[in-house]
Backbone bond lengths (Angstrom), bond angles and torsions (degrees), N, CA, C in turn:
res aa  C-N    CA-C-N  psi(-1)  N-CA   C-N-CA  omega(-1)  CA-C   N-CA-C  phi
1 X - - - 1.465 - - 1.537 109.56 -
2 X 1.408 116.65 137.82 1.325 111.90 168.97 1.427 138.60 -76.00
3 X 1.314 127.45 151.31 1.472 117.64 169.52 1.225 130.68 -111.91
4 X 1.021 111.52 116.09 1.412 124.36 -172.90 1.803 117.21 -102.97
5 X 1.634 86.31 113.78 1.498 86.37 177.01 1.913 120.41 -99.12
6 X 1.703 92.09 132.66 1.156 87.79 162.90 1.528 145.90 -123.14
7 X 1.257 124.40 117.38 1.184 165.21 -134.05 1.945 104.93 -69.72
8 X 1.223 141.73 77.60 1.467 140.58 -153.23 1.453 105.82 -115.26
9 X 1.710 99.90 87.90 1.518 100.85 175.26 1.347 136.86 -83.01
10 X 0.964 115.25 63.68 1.600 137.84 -145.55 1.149 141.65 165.35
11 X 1.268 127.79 106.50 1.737 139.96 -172.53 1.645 116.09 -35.43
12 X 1.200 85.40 -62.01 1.650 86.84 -178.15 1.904 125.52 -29.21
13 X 0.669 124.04 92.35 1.602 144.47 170.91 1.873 98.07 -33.75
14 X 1.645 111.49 107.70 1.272 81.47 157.31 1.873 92.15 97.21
15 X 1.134 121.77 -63.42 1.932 128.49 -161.70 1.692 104.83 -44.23
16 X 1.199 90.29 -164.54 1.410 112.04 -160.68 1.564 108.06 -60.11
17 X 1.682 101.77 -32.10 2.087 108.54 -164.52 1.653 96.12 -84.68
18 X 1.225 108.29 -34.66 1.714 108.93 -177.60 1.451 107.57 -48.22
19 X 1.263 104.59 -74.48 1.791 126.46 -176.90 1.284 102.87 -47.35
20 X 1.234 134.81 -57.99 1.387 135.13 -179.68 1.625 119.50 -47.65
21 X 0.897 85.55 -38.39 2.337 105.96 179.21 1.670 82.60 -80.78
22 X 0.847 131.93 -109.02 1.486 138.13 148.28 1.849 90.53 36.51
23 X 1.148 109.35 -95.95 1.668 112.39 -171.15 1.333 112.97 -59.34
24 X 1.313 124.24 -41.55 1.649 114.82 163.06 1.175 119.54 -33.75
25 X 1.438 120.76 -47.59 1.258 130.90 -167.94 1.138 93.97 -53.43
26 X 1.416 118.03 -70.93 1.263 116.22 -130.79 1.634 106.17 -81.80
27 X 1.269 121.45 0.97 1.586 134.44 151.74 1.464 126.88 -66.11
28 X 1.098 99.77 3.84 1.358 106.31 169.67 1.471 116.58 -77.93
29 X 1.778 99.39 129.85 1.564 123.22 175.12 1.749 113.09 -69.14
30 X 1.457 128.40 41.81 1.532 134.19 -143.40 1.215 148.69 130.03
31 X 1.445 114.95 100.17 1.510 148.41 -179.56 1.964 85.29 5.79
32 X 1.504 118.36 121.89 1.650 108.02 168.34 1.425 74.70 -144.21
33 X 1.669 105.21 161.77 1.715 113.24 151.66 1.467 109.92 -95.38
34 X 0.974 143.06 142.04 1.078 144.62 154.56 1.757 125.83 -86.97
35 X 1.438 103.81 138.65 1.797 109.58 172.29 1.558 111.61 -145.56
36 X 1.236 80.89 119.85 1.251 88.22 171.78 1.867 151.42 -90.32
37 X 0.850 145.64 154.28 1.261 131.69 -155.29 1.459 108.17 -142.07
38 X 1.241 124.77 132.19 1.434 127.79 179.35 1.744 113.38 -104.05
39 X 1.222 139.28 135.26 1.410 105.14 -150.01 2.082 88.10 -111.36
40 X 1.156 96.44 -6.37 1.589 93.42 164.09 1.254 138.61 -109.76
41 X 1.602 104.08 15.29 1.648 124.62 144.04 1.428 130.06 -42.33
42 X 1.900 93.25 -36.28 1.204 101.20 -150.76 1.599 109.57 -106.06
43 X 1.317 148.44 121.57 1.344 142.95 171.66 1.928 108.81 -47.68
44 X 1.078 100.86 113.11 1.835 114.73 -178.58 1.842 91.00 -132.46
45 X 1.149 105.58 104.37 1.247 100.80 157.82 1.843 130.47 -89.07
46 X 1.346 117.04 -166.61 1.281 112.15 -177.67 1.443 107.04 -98.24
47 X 1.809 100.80 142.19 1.294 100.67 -165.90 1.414 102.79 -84.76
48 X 1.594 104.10 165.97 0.989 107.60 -154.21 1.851 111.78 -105.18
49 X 1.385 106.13 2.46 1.273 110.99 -169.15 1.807 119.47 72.06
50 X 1.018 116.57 9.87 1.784 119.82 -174.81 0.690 121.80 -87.65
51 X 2.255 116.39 1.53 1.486 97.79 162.50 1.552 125.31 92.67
52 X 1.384 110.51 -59.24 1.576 125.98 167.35 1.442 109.27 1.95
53 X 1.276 87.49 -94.92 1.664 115.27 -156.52 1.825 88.09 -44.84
54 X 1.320 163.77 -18.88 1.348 160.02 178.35 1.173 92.67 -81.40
55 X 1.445 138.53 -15.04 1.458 110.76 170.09 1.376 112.29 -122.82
56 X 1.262 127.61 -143.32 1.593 128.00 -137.35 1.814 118.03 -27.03
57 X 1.082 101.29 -82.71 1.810 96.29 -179.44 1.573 106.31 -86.98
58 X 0.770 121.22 -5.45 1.487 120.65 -163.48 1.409 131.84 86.43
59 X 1.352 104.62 0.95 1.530 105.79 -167.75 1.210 114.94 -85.68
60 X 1.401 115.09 122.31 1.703 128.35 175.46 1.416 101.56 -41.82
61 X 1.536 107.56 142.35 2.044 115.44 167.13 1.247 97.23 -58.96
62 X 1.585 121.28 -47.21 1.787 99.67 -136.14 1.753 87.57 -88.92
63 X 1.505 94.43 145.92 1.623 105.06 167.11 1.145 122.38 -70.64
64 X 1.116 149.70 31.68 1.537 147.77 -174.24 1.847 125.82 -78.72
65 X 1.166 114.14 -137.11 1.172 104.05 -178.76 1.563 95.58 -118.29
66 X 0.838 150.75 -23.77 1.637 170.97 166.88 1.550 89.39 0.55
67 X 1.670 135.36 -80.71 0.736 133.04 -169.36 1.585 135.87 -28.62
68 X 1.980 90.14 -68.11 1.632 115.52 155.00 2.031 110.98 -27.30
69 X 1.389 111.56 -61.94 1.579 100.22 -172.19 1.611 101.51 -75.07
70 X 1.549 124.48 -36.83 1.689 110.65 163.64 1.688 112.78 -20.29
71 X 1.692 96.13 -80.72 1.701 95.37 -171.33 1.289 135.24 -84.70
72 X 1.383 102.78 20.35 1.907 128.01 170.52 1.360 95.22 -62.34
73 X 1.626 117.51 -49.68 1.391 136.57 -131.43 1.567 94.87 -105.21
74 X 1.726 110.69 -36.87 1.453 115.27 178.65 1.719 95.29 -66.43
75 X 1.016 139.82 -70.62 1.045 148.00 -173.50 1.591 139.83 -11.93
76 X 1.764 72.30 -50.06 1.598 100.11 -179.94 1.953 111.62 -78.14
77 X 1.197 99.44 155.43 1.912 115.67 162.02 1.191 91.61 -93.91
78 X 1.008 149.51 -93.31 1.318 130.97 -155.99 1.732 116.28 -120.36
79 X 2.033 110.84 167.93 1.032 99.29 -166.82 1.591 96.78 -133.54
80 X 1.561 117.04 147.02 1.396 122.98 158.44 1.336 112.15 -112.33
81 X 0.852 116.19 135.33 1.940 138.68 178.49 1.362 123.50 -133.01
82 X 1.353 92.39 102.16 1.887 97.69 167.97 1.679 118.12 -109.64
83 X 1.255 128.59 159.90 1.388 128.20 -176.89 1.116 102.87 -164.98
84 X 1.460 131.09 135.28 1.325 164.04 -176.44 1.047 123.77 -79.38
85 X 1.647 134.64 119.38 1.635 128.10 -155.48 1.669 94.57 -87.15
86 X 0.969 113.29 148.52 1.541 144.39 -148.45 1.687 92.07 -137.70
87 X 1.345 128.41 93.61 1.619 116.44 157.46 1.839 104.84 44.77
88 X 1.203 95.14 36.44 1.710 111.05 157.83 1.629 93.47 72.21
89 X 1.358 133.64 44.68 1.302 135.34 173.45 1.812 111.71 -155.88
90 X 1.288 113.01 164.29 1.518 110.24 -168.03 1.751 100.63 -79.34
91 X 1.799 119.62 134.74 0.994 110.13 141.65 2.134 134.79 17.00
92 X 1.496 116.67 91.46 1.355 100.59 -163.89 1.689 106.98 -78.48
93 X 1.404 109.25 30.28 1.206 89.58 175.45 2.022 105.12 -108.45
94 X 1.118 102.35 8.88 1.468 98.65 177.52 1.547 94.87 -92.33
95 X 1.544 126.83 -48.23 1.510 116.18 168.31 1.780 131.26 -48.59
96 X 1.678 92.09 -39.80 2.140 85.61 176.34 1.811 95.71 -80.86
97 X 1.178 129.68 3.62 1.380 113.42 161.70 1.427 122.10 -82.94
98 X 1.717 103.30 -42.28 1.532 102.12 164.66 1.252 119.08 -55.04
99 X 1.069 121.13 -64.30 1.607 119.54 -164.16 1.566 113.37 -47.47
100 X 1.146 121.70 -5.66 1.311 134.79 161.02 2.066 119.85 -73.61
101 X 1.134 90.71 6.25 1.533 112.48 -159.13 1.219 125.79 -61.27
102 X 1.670 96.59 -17.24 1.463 112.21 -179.71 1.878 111.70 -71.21
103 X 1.267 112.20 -2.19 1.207 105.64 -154.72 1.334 103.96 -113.86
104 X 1.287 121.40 -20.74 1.621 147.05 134.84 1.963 101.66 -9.18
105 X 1.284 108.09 -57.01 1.564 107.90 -166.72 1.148 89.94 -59.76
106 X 1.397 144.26 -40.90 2.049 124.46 -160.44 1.601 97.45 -66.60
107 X 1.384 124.71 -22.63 1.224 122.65 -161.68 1.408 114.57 -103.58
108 X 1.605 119.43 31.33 1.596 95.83 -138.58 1.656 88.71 -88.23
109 X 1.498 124.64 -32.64 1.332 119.47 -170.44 1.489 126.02 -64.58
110 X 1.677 104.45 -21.11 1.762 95.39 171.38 2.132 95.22 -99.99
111 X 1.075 118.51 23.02 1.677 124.28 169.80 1.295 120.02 -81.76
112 X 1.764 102.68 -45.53 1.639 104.28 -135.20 1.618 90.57 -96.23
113 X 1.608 106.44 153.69 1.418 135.15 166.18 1.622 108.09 69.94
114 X 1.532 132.22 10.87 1.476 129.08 165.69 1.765 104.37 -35.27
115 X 1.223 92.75 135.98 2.164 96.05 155.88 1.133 108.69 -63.29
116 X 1.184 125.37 151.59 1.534 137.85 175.18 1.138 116.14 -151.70
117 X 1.463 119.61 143.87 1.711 111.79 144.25 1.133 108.38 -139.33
118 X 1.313 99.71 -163.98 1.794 109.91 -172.91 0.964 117.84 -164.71
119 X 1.157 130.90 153.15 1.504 158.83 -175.74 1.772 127.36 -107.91
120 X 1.231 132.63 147.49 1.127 126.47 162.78 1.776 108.29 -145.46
121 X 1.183 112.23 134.25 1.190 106.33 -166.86 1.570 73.79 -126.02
122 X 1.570 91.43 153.74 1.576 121.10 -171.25 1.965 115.21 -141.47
123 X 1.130 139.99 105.53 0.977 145.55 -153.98 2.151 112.28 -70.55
124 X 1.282 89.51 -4.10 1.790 97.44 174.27 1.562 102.33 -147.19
125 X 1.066 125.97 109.06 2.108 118.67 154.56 1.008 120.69 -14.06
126 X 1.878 123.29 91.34 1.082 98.12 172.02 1.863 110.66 134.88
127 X 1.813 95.41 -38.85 1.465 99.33 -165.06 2.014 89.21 -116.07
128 X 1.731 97.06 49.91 2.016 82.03 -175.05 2.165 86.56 -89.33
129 X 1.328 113.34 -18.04 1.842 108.56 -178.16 0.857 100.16 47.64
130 X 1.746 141.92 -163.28 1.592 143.24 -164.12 1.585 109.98 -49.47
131 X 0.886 113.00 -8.75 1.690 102.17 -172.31 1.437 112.93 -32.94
132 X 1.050 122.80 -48.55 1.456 154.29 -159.20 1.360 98.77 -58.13
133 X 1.177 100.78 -82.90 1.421 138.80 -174.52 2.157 100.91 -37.69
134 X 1.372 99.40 -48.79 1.177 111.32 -146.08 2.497 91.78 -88.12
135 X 1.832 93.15 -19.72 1.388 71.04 175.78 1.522 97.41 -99.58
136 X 1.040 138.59 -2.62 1.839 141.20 156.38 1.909 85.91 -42.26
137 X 1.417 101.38 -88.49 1.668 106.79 -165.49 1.620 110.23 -23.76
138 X 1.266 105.42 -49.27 1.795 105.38 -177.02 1.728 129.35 -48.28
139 X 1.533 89.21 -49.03 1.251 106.26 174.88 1.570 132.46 -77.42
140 X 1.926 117.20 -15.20 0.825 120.91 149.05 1.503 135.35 -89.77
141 X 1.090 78.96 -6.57 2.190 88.14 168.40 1.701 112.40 -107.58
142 X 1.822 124.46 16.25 1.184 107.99 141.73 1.193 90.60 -107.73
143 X 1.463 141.06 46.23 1.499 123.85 135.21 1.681 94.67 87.77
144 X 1.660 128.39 25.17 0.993 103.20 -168.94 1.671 111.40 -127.23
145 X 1.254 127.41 172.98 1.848 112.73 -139.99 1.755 81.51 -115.84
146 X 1.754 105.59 116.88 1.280 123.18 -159.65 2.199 105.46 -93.16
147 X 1.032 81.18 104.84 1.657 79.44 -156.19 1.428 102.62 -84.10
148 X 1.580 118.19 -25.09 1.971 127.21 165.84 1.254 102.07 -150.25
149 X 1.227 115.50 158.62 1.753 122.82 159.27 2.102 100.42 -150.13
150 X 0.940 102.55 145.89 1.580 113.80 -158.49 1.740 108.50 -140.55
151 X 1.433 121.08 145.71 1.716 126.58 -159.48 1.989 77.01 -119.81
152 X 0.998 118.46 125.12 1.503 135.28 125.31 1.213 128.94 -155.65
153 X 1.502 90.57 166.21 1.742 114.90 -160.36 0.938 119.32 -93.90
154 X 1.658 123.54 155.38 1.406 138.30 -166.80 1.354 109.20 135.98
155 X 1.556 82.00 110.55 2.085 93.15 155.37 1.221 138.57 -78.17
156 X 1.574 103.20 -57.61 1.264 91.06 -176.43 1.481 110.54 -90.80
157 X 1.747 103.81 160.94 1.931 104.12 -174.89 1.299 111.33 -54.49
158 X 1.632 101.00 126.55 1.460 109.60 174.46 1.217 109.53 98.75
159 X 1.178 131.98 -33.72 1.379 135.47 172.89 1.910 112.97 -44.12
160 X 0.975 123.59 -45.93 1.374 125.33 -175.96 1.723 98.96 -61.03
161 X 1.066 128.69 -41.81 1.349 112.20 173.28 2.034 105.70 -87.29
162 X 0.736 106.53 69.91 1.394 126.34 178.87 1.716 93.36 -126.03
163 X 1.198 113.03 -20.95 1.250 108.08 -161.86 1.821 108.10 -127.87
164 X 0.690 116.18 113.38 1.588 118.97 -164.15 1.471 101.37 -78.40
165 X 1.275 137.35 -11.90 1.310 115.39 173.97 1.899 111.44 -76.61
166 X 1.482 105.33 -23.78 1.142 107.08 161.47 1.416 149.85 -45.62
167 X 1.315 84.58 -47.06 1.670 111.02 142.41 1.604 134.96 -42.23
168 X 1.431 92.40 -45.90 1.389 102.37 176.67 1.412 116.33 -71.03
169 X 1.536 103.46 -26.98 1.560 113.37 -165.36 1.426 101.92 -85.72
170 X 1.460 114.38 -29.47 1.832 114.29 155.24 1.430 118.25 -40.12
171 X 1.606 117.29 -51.90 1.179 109.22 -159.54 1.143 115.69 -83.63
172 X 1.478 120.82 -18.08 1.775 132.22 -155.61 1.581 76.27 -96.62
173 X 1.486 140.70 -45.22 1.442 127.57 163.13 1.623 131.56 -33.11
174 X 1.111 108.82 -50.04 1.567 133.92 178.88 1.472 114.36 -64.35
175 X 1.877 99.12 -26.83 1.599 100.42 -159.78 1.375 100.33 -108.62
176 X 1.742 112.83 -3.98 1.594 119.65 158.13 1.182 136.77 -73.63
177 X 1.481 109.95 -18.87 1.597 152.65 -140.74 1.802 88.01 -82.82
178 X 1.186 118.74 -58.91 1.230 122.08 179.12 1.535 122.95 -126.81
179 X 1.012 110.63 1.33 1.558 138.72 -176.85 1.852 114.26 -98.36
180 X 0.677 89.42 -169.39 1.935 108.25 173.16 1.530 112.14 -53.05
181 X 0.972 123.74 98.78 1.875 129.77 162.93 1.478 105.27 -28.61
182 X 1.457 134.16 139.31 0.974 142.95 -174.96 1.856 108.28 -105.99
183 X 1.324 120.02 94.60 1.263 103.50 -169.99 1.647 118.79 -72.96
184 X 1.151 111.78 163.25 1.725 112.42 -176.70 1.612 96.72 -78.21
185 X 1.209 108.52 142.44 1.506 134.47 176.54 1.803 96.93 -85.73
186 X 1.156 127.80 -56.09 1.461 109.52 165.63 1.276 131.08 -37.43
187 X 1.582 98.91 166.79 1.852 79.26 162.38 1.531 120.09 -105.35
188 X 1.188 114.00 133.40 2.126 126.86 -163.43 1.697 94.18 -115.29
189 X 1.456 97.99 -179.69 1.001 113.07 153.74 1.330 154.55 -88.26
190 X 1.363 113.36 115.89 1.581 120.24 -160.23 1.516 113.26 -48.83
191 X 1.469 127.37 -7.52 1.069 114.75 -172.36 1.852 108.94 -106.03
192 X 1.555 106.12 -24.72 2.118 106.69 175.16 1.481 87.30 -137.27
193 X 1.300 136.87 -20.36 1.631 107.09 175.30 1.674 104.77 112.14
194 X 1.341 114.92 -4.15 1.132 107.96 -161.62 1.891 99.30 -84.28
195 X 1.568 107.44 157.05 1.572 94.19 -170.05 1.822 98.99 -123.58
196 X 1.514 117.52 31.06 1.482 120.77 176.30 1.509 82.32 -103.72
197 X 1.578 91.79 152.13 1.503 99.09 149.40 1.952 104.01 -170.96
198 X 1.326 105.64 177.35 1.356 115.77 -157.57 2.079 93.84 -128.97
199 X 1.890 91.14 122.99 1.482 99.50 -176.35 1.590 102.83 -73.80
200 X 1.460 102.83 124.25 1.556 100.35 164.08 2.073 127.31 -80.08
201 X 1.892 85.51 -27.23 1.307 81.32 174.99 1.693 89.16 161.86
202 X 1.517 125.27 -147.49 1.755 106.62 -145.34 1.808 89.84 -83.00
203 X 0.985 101.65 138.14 1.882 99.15 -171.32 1.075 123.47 85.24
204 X 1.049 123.95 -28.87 1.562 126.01 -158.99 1.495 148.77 -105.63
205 X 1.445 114.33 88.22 1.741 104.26 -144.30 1.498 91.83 -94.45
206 X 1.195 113.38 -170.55 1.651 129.31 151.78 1.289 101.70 -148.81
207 X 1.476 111.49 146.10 2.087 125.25 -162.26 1.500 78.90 -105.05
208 X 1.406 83.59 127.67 1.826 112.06 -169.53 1.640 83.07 -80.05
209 X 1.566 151.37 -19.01 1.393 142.59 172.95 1.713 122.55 -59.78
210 X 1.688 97.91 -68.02 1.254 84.91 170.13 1.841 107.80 -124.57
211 X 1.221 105.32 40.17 1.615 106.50 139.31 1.880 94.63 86.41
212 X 1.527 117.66 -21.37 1.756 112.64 -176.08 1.240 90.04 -53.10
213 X 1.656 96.33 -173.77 1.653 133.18 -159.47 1.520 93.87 -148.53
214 X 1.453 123.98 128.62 1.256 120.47 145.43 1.832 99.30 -152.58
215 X 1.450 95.75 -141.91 1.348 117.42 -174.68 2.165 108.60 -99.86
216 X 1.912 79.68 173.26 1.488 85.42 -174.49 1.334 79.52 -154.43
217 X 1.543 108.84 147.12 0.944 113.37 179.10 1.617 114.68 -153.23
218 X 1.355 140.68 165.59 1.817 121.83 168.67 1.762 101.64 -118.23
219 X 1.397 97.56 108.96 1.901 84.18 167.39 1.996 87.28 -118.64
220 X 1.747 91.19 134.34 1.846 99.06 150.62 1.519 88.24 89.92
221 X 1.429 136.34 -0.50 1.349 136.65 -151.36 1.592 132.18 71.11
222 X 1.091 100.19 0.05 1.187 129.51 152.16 2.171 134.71 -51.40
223 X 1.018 113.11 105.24 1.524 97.62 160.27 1.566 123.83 -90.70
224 X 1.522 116.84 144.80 1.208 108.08 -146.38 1.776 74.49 -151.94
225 X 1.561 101.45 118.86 1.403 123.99 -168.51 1.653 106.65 -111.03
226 X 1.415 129.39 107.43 0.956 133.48 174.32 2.257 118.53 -105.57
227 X 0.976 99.22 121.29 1.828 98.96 -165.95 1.574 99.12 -115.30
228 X 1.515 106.48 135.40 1.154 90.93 168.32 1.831 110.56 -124.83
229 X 1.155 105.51 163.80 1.679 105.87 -158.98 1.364 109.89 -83.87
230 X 1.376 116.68 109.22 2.009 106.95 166.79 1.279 127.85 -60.88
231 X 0.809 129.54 -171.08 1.747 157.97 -152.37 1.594 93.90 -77.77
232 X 1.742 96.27 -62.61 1.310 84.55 176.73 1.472 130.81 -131.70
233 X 1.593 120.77 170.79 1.678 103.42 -139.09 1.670 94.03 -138.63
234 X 1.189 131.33 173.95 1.208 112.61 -164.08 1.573 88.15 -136.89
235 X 1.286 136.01 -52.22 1.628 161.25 -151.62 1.286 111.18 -114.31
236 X 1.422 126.45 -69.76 1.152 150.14 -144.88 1.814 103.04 -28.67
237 X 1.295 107.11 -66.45 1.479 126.40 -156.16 1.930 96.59 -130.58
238 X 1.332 96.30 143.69 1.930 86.12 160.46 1.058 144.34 -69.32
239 X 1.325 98.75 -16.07 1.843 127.82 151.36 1.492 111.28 -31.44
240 X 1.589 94.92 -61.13 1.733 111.90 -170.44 1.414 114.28 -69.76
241 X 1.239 108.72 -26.33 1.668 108.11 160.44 1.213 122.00 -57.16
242 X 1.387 112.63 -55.40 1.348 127.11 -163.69 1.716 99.59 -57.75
243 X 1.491 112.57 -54.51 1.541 127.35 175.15 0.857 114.94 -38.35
244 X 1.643 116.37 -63.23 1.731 103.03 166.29 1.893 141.15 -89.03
245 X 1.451 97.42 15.49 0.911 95.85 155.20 1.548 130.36 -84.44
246 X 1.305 98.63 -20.45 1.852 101.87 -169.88 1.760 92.08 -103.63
247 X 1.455 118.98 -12.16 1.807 98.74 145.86 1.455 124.95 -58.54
248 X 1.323 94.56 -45.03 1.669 96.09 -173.32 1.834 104.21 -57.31
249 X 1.018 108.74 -52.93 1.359 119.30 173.74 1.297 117.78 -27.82
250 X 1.066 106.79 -65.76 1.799 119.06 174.16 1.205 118.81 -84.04
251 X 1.578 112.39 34.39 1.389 132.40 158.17 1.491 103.30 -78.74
252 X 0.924 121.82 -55.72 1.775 128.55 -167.83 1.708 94.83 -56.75
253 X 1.373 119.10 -74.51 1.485 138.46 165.11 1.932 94.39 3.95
254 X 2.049 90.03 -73.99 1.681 85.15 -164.29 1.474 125.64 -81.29
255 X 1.478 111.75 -9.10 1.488 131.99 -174.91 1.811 93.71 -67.71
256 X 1.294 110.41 -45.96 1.789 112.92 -164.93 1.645 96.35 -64.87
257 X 1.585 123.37 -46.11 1.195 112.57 171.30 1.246 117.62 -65.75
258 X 1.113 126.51 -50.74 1.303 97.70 -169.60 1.890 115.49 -90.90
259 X 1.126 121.50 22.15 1.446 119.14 -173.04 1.220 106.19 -59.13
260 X 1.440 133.26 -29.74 1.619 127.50 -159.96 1.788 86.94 -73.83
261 X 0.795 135.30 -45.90 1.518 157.11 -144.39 1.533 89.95 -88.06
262 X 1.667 140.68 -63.59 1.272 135.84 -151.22 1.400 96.48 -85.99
263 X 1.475 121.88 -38.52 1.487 114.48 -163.92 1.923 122.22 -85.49
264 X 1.623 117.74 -3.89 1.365 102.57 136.75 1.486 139.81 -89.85
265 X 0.966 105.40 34.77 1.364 120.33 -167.25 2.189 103.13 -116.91
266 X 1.188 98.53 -58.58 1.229 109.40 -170.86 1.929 106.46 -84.47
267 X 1.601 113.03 -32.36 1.732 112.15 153.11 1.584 127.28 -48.61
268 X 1.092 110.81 -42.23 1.562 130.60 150.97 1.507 121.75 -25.03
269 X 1.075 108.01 -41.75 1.500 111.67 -177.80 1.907 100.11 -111.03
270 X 1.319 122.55 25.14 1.175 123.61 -173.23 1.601 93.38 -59.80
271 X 1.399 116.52 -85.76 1.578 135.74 -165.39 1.478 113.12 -41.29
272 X 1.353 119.59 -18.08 1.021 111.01 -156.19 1.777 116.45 -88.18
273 X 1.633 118.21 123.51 1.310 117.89 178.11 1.465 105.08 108.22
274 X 1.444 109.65 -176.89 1.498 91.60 169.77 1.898 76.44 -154.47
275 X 0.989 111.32 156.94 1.888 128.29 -172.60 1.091 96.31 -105.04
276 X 1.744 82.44 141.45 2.270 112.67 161.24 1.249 92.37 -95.38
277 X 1.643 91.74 125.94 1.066 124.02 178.84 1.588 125.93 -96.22
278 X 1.362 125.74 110.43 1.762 105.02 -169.68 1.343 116.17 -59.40
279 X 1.623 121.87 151.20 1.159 120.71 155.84 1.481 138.47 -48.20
280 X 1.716 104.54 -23.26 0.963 97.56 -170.89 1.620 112.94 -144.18
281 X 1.049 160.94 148.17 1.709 150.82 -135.29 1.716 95.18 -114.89
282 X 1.307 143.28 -29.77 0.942 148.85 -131.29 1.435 99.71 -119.02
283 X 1.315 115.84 135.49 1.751 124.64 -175.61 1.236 114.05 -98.68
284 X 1.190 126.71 174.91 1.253 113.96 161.73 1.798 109.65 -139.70
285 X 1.381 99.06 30.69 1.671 100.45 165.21 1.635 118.24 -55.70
286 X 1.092 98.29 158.70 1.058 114.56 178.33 1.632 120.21 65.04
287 X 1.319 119.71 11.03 0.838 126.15 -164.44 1.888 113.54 -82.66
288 X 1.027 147.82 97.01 1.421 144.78 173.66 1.603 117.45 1.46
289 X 1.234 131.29 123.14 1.460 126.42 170.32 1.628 110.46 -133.15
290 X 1.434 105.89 136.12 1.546 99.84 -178.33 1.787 103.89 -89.18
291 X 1.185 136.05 -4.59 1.101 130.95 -178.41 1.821 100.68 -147.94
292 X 1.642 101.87 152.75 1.266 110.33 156.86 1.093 121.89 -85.74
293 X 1.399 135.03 -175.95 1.739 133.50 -174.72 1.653 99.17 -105.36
């Protein structure tokens, strides 16, 4: 039997991202177990930039819970992920999990190519802004093979099934899950699918997903998005993992040469300013919440 994890970017007990993972499931064409995961249950602190975990065993410095949601995710055959727009952006607990991302490479062979989809629920039509975008990013930076991701609305819990096309958008989710990829009806990018992108100037976008550069163009009334792939790749292929992992690697390599060179430069700005300081040393991540704000 398969396991399917599902992915709850959001406190709220019970809300709109639970039920939604929740109803995917239960559209499934085949016997799966399901587990679920809350990603602000869990203490993930901020990474620290040290690199570590890229060398000897792989194991991240900081003690947190980081690991635990790593091999939730290794574990699983397939994944559902929903996350909740936040001030027109995804849930920040799928971002302080990424930024932990470096640590992803020790794991990449029980990671790479899971089914996935995703969800973004947005509390007005219209105002979900990166949400979207930002649970696409999640799912291609645990390395995992994004078969739909879908925008509906509803604030309060339960409210999104107020609306039966929502429903529908559960099931055509469920039936991608292991079934037929659902292609985007917009126009995305030919190289991950993603359909944001950022104007560089007359023609010229770059797909805010996986970061290419190409053209834009309108034939027939039509926009018609052409990307072409750089040098270097982050997602794309497992190749491209591997590539940038052993760049990152030979980060240390070029930092040792050039340190005599970087560190009067960056001492220079020692004195400068003076810091707010918190009152208090102690976090309270990860801490349980029965509601979001």
């Amino acid at each position: 039997m398969k396991k399917v994890l599902g992915i709850v970017g959001s406190a709220r007990r019970l809300g709109n991202c639970e039920i939604m993972v929740k109803e995917v499931f239960r559209g499934l064409d085949q016997p799966c177990e399901l587990r679920l995961l809350r990603l602000t249950d869990f203490r993930i602190e901020p990474c620290r930039g040290c690199y570590a975990c890229l060398f000897k065993d792989g194991t991240c410095s900081i003690g947190d819970d980081c690991s635990v949601v790593v091999d939730a995710i290794a574990a699983a055959d397939a994944l559902i992920l929903a996350a909740p727009a936040y001030f027109l952006g995804a849930h920040s607990s799928l971002k302080r999990f990424l930024d932990r991302g470096l640590a992803f490479y020790s794991a990449l062979d029980r990671l790479w190519g899971k089914p996935a989809v995703g969800v973004a629920i947005a509390g007005v039509p219209g105002l979900e802004g990166s949400t979207l975008l930002g649970v696409e990013n999640f799912l291609k930076m645990v390395l995992a093979d994004v078969r739909q991701t879908r925008v509906v609305y509803g604030a309060m819990p339960g409210e999104i099934f107020l609306n039966e096309d929502n429903r529908a958008a559960a099931r055509s989710l469920a039936g991608s899950l292991f079934g037929t990829r659902v292609p985007k009806t917009a126009p995305c990018c030919p190289l991950c699918g993603g359909d944001t992108f950022r104007f560089l100037g007359p023609g010229r976008v770059r797909c805010m997903l996986c970061s290419n550069a190409g053209t834009i163009r309108m034939e027939n009334g039509t926009a018609v998005v052409e990307i072409e792939k750089s040098d270097h790749q982050l997602f794309l292929t497992r190749q491209d993992v591997l590539d940038h992992k052993a760049w990152l690697v030979g980060m240390k390599e070029r930092f040792m040469s050039l340190r005599k060179t970087l560190k009067p430069i960056t001492v220079d700005y020692r004195k400068e300013g003076s810091w707010v300081k918190p009152h208090q040393t102690t976090t309270s991540h990860g801490q349980n919440e029965d509601d979001a704000p």
